[in-house]
C-alpha positions as CSV (number, residue, x, y, z in Angstrom):
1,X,-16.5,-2.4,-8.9
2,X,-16.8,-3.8,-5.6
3,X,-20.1,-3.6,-3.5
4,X,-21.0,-0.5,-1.1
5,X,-21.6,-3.0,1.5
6,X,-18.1,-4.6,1.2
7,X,-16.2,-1.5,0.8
8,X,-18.0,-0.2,4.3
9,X,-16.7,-2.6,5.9
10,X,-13.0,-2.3,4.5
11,X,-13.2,0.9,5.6
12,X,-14.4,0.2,9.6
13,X,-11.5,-2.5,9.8
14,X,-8.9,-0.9,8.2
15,X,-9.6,2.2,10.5
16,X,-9.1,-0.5,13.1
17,X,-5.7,-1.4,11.8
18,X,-5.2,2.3,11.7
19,X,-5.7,3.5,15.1
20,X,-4.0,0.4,17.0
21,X,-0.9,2.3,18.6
22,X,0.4,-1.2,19.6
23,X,1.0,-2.5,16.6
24,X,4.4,-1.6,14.5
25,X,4.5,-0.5,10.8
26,X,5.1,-4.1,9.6
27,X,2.8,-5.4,11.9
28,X,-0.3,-3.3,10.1
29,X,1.2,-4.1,6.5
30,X,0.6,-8.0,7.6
31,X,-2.9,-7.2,8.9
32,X,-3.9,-5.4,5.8
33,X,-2.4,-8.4,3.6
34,X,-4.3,-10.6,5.5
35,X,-7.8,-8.5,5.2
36,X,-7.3,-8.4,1.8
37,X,-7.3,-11.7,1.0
38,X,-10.6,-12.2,3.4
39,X,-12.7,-9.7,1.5
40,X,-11.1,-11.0,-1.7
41,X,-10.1,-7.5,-2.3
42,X,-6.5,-7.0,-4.7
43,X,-5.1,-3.2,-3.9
44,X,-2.8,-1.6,-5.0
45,X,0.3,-1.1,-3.0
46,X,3.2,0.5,-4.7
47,X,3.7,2.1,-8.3
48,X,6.4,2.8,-9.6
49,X,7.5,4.0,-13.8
50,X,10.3,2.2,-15.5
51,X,11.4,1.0,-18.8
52,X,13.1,-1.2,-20.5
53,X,16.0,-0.7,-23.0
54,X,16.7,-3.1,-26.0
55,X,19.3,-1.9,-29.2
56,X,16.6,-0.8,-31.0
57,X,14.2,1.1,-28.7
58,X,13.7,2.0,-25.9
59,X,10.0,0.6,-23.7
60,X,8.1,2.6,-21.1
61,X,6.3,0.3,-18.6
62,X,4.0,1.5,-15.5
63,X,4.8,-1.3,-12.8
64,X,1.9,-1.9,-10.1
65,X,2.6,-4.2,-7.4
66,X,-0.5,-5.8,-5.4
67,X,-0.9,-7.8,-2.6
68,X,-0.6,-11.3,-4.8
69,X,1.2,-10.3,-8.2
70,X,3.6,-7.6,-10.0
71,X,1.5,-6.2,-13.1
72,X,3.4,-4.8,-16.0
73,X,1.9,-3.1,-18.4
74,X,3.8,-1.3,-21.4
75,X,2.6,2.5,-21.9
76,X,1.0,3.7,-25.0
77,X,2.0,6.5,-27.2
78,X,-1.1,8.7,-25.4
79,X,0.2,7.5,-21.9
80,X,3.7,8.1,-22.7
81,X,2.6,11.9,-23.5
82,X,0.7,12.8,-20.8
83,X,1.8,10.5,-18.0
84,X,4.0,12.8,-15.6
85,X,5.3,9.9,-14.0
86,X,4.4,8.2,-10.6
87,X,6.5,9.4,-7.2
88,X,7.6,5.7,-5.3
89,X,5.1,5.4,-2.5
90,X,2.7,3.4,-1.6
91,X,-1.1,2.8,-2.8
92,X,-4.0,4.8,-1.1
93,X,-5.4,2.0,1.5
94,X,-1.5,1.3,2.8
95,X,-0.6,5.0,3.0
96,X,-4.0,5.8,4.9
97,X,-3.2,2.8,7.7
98,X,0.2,4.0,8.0
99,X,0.0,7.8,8.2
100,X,-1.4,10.7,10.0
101,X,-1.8,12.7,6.7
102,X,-4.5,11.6,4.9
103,X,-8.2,10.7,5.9
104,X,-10.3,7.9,4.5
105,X,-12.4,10.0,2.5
106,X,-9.2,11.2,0.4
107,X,-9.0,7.7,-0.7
108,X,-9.8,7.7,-5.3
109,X,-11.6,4.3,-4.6
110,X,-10.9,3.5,-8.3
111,X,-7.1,3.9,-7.9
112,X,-6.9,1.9,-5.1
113,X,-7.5,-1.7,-6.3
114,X,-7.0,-3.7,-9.5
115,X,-10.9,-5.1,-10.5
116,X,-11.2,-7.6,-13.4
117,X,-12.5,-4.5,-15.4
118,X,-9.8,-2.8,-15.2
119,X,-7.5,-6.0,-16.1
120,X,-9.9,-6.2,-19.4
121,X,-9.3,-2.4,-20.4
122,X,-5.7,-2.3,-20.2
123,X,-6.5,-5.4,-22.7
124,X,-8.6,-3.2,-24.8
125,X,-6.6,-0.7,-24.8
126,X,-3.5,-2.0,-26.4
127,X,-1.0,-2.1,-23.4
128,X,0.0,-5.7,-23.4
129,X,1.0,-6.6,-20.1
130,X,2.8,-9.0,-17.9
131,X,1.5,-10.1,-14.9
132,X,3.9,-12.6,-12.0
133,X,2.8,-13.9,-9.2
134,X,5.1,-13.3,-6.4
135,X,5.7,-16.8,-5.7
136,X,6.9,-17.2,-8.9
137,X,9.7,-14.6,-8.6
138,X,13.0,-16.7,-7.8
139,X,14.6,-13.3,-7.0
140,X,14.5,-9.4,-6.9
141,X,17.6,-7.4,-7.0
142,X,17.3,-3.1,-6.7
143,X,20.2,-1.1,-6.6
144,X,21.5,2.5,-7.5
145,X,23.1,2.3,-11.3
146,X,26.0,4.5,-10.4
147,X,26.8,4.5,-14.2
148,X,24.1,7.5,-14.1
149,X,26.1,9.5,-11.5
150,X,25.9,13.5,-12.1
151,X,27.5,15.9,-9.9
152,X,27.3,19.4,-9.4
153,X,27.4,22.5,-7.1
154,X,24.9,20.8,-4.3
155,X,26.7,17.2,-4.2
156,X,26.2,14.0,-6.6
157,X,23.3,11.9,-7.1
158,X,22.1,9.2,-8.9
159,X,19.7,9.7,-11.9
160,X,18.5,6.0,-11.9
161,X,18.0,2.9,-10.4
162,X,17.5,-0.8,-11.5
163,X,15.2,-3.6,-10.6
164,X,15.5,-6.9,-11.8
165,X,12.8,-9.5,-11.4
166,X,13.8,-13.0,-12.5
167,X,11.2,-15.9,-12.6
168,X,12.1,-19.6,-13.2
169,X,11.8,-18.3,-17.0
170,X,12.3,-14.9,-17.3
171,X,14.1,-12.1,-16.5
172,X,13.0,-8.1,-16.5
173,X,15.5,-5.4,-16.0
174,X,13.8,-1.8,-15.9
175,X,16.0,1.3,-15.2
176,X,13.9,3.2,-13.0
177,X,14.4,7.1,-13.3
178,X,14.8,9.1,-10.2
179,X,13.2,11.9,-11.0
180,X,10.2,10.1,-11.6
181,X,9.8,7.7,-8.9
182,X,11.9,9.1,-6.1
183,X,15.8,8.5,-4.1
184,X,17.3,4.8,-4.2
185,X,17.1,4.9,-0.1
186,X,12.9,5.7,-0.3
187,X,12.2,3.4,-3.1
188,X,14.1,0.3,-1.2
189,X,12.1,1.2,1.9
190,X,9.3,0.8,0.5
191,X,10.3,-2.2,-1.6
192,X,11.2,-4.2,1.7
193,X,8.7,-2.9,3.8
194,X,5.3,-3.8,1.6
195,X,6.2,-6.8,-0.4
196,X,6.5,-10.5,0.6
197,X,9.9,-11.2,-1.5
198,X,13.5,-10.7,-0.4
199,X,15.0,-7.4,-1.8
200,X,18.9,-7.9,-2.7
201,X,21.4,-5.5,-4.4
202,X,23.1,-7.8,-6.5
């Protein structure tokens, strides 16, 4: 857990960042990268649920993407039961500099950052994880898998969507449900908007 001290003063600059009219969305997402990496702080800023699908089974994954890395950690059989699923969006401290909606005190400190602890637990815990520095990714590809099209009395939609991450030696597909993490169109936005890699459809 990070000091009182240093988590006072996250709070007075990013109230700063907060209230500066002047400054555009992207504008306030660079800031708070920036004060971040000053306080040595990692937060979390978008969460998304996924898996990934081999010929024999089938693996849920909970993806969290910080300011440095994309952490992957596979969900166990107790996660997998009681985990409703996470809505795309971004993580507390992002949401709270970039909307009107929510106040600093509605901030869950402990799901707001990733803290060595918390590294160690999932550890623990037996959910193995991946974690990939973003300048390691070589590229990142999102787009709508119209293979899942359904249509019915109120129009068509798309039940999932795919992300593929490829490093210099690996390559993740997940399949990304809808009804889990939210449209193709949000999701992208937010993809592009609050990470520092390129976003392509194919």
């Amino acid at each position: 857990m990070y000091p009182t001290t240093v988590l006072s003063e996250l709070e007075i600059n990013l109230r700063k960042i907060k209230s500066d009219s002047k400054m555009s969305d992207s504008q306030k997402i660079k800031m708070f990268y920036d004060l971040m990496g000053v306080q040595n702080i990692e937060p979390i800023v978008l969460r998304l649920s996924g898996y990934i699908k081999s010929k024999l089974m089938k693996i849920d994954y909970l993806l969290t993407f910080t300011t440095t890395r994309i952490i992957m950690v596979k969900k166990n059989k107790l996660r997998k039961l009681t985990d409703p699923g996470f809505v795309a969006g971004i993580g507390p401290y992002l949401y709270y500099i970039l909307s009107e909606k929510i106040e600093y005190s509605d901030i869950k400190i402990k799901d707001s950052f990733i803290s060595k602890e918390q590294d160690s637990a999932a550890a623990a815990e037996d959910m193995p994880q991946v974690s990939i520095k973003y300048q390691d990714i070589k590229k990142m590809v999102f787009y709508p898998d119209t293979k899942t099209l359904v249509s019915n009395m109120l129009g068509t939609a798309v039940k999932e969507n795919v992300l593929i991450i490829h490093t210099g030696k690996e390559k993740y597909e997940f399949k990304l449900p809808t009804g889990k993490n939210g449209p193709y169109n949000k999701t992208l936005y937010w993809l592009k908007t609050c990470l520092p890699v390129k976003i392509s459809d194919k």
